[in-house]
C-alpha positions, 0 to 999 in steps of 0.5 A: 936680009933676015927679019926679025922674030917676035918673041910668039915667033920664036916660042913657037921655033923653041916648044919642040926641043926637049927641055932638058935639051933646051937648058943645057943650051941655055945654060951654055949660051948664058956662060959663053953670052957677055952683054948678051951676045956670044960669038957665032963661033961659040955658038957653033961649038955649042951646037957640035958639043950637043949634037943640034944643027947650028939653027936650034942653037940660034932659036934659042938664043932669039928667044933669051934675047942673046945676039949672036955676033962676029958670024963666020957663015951666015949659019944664024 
């Protein structure tokens, strides 16, 4: 079962990424996000476009409060 990060929490899983890394996720995550939720297989697709492990791409969807739905593989 996963728990839950506090916002702190994940603040912390996010400050390592490079910012311009970390808005380009951002950015495609909010084109991707409707009701904030995108599909894990978007997420994926993100990942393998940026070249980032799929767990960076769910860091940072925890820390704009998009939820990552319709999983395949347990992979966020």
């Amino acid at each position: 079962m996963k728990t839950h990060c506090s916002k702190k929490c994940t603040a912390r899983k996010v400050e390592h990424l490079a910012d311009e890394l970390y808005h380009q996720i951002e950015v495609r995550l909010k084109l991707q996000s409707r009701d904030n939720r995108v599909s894990c297989a978007a997420a994926r697709t993100i990942a393998d476009e940026l070249g980032v492990p799929p767990h960076e791409v769910g860091n940072v969807a925890n820390h704009l409060d998009i939820r990552i739905n319709q999983c395949q593989l347990g992979c966020f």
